[in-house]
C-alpha positions as CSV (number, residue, x, y, z in Angstrom):
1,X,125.5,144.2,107.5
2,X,123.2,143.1,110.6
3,X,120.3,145.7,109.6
4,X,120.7,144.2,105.8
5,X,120.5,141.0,107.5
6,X,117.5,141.7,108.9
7,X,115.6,142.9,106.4
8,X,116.6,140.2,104.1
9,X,115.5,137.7,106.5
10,X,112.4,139.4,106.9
11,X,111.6,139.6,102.6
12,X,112.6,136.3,102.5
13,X,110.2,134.7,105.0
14,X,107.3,137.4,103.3
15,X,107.8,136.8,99.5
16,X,109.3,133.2,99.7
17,X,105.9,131.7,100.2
18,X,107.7,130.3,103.4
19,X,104.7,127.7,103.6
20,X,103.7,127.4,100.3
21,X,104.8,123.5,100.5
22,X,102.6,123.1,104.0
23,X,99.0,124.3,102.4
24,X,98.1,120.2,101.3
25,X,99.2,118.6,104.3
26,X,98.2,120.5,106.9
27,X,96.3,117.7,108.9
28,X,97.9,115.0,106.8
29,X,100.2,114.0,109.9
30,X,97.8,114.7,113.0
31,X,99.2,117.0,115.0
32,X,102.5,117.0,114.1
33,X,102.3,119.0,110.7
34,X,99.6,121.3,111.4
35,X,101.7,122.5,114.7
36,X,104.4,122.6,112.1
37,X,102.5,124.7,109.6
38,X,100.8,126.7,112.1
39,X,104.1,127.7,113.5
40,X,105.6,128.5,109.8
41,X,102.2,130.4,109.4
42,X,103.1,132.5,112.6
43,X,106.9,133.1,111.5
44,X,105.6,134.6,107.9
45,X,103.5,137.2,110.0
46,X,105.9,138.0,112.7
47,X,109.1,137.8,111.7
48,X,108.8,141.1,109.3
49,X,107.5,143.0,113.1
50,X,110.7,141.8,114.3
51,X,113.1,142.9,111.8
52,X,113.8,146.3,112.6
53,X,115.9,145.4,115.7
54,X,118.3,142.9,115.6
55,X,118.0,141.4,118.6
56,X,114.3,141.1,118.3
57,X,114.9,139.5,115.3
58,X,116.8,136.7,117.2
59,X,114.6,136.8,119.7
60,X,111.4,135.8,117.4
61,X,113.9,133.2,115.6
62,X,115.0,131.3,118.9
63,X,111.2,131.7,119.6
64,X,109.8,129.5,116.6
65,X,113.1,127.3,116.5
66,X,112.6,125.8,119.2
67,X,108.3,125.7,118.6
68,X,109.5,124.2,115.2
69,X,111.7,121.3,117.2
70,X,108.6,120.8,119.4
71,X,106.2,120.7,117.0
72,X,108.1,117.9,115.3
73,X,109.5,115.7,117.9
74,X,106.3,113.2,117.3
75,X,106.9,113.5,113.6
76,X,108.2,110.6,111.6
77,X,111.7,111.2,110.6
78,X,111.4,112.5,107.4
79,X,109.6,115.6,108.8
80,X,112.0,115.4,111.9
81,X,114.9,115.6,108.9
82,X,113.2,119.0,106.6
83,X,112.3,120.7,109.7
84,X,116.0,120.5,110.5
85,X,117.3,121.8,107.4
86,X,115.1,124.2,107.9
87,X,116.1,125.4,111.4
88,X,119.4,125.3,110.0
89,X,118.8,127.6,107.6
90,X,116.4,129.6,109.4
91,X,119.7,130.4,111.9
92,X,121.6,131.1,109.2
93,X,119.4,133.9,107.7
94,X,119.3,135.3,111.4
95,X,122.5,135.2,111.4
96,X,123.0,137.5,108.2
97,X,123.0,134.9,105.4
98,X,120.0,135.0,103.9
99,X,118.9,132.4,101.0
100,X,115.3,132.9,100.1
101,X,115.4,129.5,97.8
102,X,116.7,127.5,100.3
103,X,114.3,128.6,103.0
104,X,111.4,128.0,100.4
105,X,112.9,124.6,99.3
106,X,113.2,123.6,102.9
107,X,109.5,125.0,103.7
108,X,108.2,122.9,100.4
109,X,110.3,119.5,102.0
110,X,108.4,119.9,105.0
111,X,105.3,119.8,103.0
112,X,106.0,117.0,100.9
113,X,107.4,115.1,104.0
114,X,104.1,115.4,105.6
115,X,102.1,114.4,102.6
116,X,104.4,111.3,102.1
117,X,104.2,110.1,105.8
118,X,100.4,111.1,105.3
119,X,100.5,108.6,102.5
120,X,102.2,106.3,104.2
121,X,99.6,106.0,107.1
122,X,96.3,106.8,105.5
123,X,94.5,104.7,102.6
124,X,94.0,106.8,99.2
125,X,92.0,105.5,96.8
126,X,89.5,102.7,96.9
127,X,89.3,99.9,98.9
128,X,90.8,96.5,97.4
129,X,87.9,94.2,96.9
130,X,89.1,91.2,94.8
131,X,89.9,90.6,91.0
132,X,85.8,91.2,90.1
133,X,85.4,88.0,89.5
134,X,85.8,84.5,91.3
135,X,90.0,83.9,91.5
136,X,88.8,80.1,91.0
137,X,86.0,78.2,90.4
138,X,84.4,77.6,93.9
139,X,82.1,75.6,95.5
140,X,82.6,72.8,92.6
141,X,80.3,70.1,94.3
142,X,77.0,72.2,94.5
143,X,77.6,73.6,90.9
144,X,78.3,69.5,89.6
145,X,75.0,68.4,91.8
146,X,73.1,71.3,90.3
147,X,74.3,70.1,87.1
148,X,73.5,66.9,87.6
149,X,69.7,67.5,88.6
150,X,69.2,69.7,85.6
151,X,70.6,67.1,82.9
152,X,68.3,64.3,85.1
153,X,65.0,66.4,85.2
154,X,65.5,66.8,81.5
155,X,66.1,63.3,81.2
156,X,63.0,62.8,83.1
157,X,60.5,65.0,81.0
158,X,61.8,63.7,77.9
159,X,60.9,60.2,79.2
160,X,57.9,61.5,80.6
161,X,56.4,63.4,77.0
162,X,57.3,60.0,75.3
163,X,55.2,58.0,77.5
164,X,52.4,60.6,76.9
165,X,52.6,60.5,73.5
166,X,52.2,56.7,73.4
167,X,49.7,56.6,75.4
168,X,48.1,59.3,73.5
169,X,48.4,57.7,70.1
């Protein structure tokens, strides 16, 4: 049972796309989650070397469970929380009781927890600039006296033409 263990811990971290979930975020938390993909990165490759002896095998786990719990201590909690689950179940399939979904479910949470904190700190999209156009009418006086001296320089050439013309004629 502990060499079938193994071997299914091994196939599960290889063909479960183990960090399949980490590829967008990789520097979308600083730090935290690239340490935290790196280190999922490293348990895909070395993990299958380890699983022809058991206690290699545990070795290697207790290795990159406790590089996983570093790696997020300066996470925010929702990363703290997947990489849990994950450690969890990462034990577990050491242990003998494998479940290749779960691992990769837990290995996509991580993901998505560092894209959403990733979110949560970084801008996406444009910056706001305003409504495009004035939100009210502003600077009222200097558009009413600007008003004003257009209507009164009118007023002053038409008074100015007549006078022309009757002087004229």
């Amino acid at each position: 049972m502990a060499r079938a263990g193994t071997m299914g811990v091994a196939a599960a971290l290889v063909f479960g796309g183990l960090s399949a979930g980490l590829a967008p975020a990789a520097g979308a938390q600083g730090g935290s989650c690239a340490s935290i993909e790196s280190t999922l990165s490293s348990i895909q490759s070395a993990l299958p070397k380890a699983a022809s002896s058991s206690s290699a095998l545990a070795a290697a786990i207790g290795t990159y469970v406790d590089k996983l719990g570093t790696a997020a201590a300066g996470a925010p909690s929702a990363v703290q929380s997947a990489v849990g689950a994950f450690i969890s179940d990462l034990k577990a399939a050491g242990a003998g009781h494998v479940d290749v979904p779960k691992l990769t479910a837990d290995a996509n949470a991580i993901g998505a927890a560092c894209t959403a904190s990733a979110s949560a700190v970084a801008p996406s999209g444009a910056p706001q600039t305003g409504a495009g156009t004035t939100a009210g009418f502003e600077h009222t006086g200097l558009a009413v006296g600007g008003s004003i001296a257009v209507v009164a320089g009118a007023a002053l050439l038409t008074v100015e033409l007549r006078r022309r013309r009757r002087a004229l004629g």
